[in-house]
C-alpha positions in Angstrom: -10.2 9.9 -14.2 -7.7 8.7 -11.6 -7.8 4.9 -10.9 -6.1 2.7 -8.2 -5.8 -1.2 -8.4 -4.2 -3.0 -6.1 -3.3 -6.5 -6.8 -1.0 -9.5 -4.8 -2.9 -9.7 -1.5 -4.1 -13.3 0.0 -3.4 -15.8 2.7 -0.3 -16.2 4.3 1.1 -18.2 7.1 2.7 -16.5 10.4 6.6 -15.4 9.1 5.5 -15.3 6.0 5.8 -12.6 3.1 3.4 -11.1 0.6 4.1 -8.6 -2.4 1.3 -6.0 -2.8 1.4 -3.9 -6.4 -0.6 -1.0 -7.3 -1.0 0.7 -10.9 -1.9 3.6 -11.3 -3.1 5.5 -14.1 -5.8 8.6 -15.3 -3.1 11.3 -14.9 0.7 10.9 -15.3 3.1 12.2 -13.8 0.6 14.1 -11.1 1.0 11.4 -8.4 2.9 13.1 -5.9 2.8 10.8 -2.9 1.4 7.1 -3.1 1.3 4.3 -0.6 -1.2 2.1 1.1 -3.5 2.0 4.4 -4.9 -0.7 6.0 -8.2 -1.2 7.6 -8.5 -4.4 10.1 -12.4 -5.3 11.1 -13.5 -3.5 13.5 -10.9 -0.8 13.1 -10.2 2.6 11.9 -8.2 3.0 8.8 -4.7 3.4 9.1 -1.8 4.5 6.9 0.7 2.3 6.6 3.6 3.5 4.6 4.1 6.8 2.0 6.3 7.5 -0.5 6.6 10.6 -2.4 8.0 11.3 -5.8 11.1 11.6 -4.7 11.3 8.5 -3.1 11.4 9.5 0.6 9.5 7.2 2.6 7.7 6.6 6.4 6.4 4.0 7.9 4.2 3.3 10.7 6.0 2.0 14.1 4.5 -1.3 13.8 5.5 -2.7 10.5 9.3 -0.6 10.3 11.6 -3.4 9.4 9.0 -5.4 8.0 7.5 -3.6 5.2 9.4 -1.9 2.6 7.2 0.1 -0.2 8.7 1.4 -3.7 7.6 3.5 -6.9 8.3 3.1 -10.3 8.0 6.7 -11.5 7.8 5.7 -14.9 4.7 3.7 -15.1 3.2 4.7 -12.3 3.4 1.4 -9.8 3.8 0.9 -6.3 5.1 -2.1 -4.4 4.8 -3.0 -0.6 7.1 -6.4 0.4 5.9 -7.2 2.9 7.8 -9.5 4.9 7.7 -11.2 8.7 3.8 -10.9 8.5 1.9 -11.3 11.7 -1.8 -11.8 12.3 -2.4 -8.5 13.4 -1.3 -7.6 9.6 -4.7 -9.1 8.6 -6.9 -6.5 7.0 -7.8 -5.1 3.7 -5.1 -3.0 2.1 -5.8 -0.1 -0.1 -3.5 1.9 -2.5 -3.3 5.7 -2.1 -2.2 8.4 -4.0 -2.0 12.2 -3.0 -2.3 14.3 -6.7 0.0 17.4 -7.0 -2.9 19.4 -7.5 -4.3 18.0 -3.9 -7.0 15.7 -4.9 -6.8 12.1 -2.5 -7.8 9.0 -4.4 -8.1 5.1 -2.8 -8.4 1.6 -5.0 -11.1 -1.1 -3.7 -8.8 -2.8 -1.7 -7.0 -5.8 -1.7 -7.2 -8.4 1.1 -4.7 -10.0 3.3 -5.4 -12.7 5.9 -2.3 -13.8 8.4 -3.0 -16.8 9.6 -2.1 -20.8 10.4 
């Protein structure tokens, strides 16, 4: 059984930086993209940032030189720095992985709360 948990999230001032981790585990070496939305209250959920197994990534417009997400193939992590945070970063932040075989998984979510 595939399993997400994310871990790292809390509150941070305006300018400030968080480090968001995700581990992974249930079937190795059969995630083939990972990465993380967000939702915000009120909101839809968004995707945030992807990377696939070979370690090409995308971003969405609003957090492109803030944000930087990596893999560790090997045991199956994934990382978003997160860096320059704003307010409208605040939301809950789940880890996502894309199987080889298709199958979409989320973890519960971790939260993040920008703010003074």
């Amino acid at each position: 059984q595939v399993q997400l948990v994310e871990s790292g999230g809390g509150l941070v001032q305006p300018g400030g930086s968080l480090r968001l981790s995700c581990a992974a585990s249930g079937s190795s070496n059969s995630f083939y993209v990972m990465g993380w939305y967000r939702q915000a209250p009120g909101k839809q959920r968004e995707l945030v940032a992807i990377v696939d197994s070979g370690g090409s990534t995308n971003y969405i417009d609003s957090v492109k030189g803030r944000f930087t997400i990596t893999r560790d193939n090997a045991k199956n992590l994934v990382y978003l720095q997160m860096n320059s945070l704003k307010p409208e970063d605040t939301a809950v932040y789940y880890c996502y992985s894309r199987m080889t075989w298709g199958g979409n998984y989320w973890g519960q979510g971790t939260q993040v709360t920008v703010s003074s």
